[in-house]
C-alpha positions as CSV (number, residue, x, y, z in Angstrom):
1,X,109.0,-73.9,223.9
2,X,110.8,-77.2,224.5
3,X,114.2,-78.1,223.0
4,X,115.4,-81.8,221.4
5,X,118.9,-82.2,220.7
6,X,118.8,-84.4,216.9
7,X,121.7,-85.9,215.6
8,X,122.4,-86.7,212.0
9,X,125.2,-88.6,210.8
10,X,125.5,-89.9,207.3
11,X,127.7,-92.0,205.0
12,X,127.4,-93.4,201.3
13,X,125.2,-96.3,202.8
14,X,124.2,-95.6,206.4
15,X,122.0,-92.6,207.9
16,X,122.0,-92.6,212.1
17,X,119.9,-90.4,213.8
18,X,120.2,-89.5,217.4
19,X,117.6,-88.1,220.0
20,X,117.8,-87.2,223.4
21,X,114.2,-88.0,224.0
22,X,111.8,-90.7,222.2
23,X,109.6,-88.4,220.0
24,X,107.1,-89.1,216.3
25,X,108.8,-86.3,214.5
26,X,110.1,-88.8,211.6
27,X,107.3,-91.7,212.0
28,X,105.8,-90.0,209.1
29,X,109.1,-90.7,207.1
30,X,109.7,-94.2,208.5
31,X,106.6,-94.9,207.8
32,X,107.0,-93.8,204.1
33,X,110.3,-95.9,204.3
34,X,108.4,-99.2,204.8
35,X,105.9,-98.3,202.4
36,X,108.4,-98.0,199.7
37,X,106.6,-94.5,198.7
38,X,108.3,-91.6,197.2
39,X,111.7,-90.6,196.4
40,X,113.2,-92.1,199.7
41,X,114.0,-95.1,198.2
42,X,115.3,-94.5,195.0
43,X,117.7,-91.8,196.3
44,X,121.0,-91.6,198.1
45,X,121.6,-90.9,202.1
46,X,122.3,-87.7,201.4
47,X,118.7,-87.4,200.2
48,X,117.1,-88.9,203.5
49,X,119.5,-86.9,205.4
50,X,117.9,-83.8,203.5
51,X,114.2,-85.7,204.4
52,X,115.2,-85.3,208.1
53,X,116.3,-81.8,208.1
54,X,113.5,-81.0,206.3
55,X,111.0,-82.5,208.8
56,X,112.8,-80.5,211.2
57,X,112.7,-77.4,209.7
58,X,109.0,-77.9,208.8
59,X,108.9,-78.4,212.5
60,X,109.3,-74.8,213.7
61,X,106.6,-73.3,211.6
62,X,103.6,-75.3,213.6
63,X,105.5,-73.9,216.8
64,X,105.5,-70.2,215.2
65,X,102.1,-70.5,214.5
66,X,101.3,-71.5,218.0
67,X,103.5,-68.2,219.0
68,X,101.7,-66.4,216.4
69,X,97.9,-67.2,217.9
70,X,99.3,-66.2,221.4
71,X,100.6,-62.9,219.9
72,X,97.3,-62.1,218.3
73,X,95.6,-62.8,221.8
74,X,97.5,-61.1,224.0
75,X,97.1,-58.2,221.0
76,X,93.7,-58.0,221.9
77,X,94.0,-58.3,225.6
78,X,96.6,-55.5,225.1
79,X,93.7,-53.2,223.7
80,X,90.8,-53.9,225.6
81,X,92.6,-53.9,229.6
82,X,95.9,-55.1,230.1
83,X,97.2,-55.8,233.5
84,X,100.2,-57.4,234.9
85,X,99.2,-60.9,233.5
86,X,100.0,-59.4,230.1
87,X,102.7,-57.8,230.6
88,X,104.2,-60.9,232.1
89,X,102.9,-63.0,229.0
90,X,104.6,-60.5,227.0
91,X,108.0,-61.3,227.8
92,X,107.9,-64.5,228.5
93,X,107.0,-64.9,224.7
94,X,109.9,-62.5,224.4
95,X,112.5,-64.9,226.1
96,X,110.7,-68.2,223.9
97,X,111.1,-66.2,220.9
98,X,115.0,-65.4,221.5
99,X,115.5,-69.2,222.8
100,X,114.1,-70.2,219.5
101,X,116.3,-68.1,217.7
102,X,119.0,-69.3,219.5
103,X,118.0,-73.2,218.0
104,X,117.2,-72.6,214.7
105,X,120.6,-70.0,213.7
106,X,123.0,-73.1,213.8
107,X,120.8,-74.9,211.7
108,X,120.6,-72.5,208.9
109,X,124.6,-72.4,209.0
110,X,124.5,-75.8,208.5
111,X,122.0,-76.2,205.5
112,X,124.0,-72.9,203.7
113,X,127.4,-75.6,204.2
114,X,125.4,-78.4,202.9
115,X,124.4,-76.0,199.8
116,X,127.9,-75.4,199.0
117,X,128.5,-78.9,199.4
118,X,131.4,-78.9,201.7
119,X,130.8,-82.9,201.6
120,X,131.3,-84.9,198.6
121,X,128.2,-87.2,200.0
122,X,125.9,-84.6,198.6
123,X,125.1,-85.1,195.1
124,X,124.1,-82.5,192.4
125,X,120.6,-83.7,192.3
126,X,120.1,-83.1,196.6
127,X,121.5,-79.5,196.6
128,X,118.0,-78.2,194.5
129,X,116.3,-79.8,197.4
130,X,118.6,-78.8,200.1
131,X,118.2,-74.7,199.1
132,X,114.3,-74.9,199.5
133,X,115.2,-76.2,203.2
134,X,117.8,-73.1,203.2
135,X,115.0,-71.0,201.9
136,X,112.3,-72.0,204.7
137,X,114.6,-72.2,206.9
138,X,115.8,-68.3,206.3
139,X,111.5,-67.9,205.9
140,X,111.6,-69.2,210.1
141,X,114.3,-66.5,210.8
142,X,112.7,-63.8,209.4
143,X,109.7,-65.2,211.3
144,X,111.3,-64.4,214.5
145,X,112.8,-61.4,214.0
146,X,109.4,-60.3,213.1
147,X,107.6,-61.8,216.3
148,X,110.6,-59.8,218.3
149,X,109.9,-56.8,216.4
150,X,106.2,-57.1,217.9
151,X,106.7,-57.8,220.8
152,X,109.4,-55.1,221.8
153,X,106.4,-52.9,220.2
154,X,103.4,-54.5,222.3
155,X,105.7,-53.4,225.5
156,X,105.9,-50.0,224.3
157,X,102.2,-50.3,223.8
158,X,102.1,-51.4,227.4
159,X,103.6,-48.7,228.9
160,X,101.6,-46.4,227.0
161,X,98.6,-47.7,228.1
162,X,99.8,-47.7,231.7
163,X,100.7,-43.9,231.4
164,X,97.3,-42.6,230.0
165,X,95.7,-44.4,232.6
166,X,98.1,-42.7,235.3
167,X,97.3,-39.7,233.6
168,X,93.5,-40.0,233.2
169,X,93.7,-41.0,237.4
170,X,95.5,-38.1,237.5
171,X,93.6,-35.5,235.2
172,X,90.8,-36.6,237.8
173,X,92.6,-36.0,241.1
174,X,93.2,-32.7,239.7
175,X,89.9,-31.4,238.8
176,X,89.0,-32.3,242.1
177,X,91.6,-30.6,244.0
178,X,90.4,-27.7,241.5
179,X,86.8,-27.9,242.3
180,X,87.8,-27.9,246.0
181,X,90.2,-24.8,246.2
182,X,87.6,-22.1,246.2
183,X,85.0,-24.4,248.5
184,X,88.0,-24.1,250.8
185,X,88.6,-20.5,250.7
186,X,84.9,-19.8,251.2
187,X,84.8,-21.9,254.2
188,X,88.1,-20.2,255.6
189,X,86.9,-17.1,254.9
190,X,83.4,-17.7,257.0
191,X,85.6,-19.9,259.3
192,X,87.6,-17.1,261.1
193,X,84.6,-16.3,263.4
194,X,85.3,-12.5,263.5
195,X,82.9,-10.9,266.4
196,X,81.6,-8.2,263.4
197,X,81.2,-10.5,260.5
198,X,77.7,-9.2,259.4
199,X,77.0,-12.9,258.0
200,X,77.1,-14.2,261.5
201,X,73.6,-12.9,262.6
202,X,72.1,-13.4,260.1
203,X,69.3,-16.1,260.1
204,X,70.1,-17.4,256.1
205,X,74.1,-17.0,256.6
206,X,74.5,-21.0,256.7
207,X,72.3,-22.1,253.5
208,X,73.7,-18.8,251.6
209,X,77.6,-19.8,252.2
210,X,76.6,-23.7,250.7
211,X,74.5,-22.2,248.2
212,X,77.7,-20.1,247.4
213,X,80.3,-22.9,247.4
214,X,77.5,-25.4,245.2
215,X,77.2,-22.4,242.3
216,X,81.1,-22.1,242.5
217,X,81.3,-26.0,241.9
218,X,78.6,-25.8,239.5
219,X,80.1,-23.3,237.2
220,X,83.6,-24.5,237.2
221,X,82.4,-27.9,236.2
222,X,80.6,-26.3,233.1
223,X,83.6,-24.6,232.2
224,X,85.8,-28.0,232.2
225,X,83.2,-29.1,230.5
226,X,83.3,-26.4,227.3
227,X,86.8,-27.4,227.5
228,X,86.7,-30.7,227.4
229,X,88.9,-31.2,230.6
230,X,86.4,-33.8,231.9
């Protein structure tokens, strides 16, 4: 999200605008200007003044819907595998959505003092006009605060999809150590090599101390199996 300082100062006859950067975001009214089309004309400055807020208020909404499409994307990426991309994605749509918040408070201050008509420039028949800017422009807020509101949620999301995978890596590593503790303590049992061990001579003592450890592995996988450990 890029920021544009606009400027807009206003008298009985004149309008100014300032920008710090040469940008189309009124052509659309100039152009209506030269055309001699709609109320611009017949109405006061404090009427195109309203024009220009407008436009800028309108503004915002094609950025939130931009925010909003990358929100429902990384949404889905959050579901299906998430990785370090998205969590950085995350907040850096966090800190746009809290720099954009940061922009558009001061400007619904300043429509709510144009309401009230702190200026005698505004006339009765721009303040109907001027509270349906105050309206959208409340309608942008609430926006955000709803885009924050997600994404503080997709980061819990995050983390909980990082901890079931730790925990399903984990629930793994464990059944195998499982599986493994009673392989070991047959082979240390057969592994002390005492001179009267009866297995020792005999010819099938090898194949019957696998055979022994496979049924032990065998059985204590069905059994995490029943209990749908694995």
């Amino acid at each position: 999200v890029a920021a544009d300082q606009v400027a807009v100062v206003f008298t009985s006859r004149e309008v100014i605008t300032f920008q710090e950067e040469r940008g189309g975001l009124f052509d659309h009214l100039r152009e209506r200007i030269r055309r001699s089309k709609g109320k611009l004309r017949r109405m006061g400055t404090d009427y195109l003044a309203y024009a220009l807020i407008d436009t800028v208020v309108d503004n915002y909404f094609g950025v939130l819907e931009e925010i909003g499409e990358r929100i429902e994307f990384l949404e889905d990426e959050l579901v299906s595998d998430p990785d370090e991309y998205t969590l950085r994605e995350i907040y850096r749509l966090k800190r746009e959505v809290i720099f954009l918040r940061k922009t558009v408070w001061p400007l619904r201050e300043l429509v709510a003092a144009l309401c009230r008509r702190d200026s005698n420039l505004i006339k009765d028949t721009t303040v109907p006009y001027l509270r349906d800017t105050y309206d959208h422009t409340v309608q942008v807020i609430e926006t955000i605060e709803t885009f924050r509101d997600v994404l503080s949620g997709m980061l819990d999301m995050y983390m909980s999809s990082l901890s079931n995978k730790m925990n399903a890596v984990m629930k793994v590593l464990t059944v195998i150590a499982t599986l493994f503790m009673p392989l070991t303590f047959i082979a240390g049992v057969y592994g002390m090599n005492f001179r009267y061990m009866p297995e020792l001579e005999w010819n099938w003592g090898y194949a019957f101390a696998l055979a022994l450890m496979a049924s032990v592995a065998g059985i204590m996988l069905v059994y995490f199996r029943r209990k749908d450990w694995l």
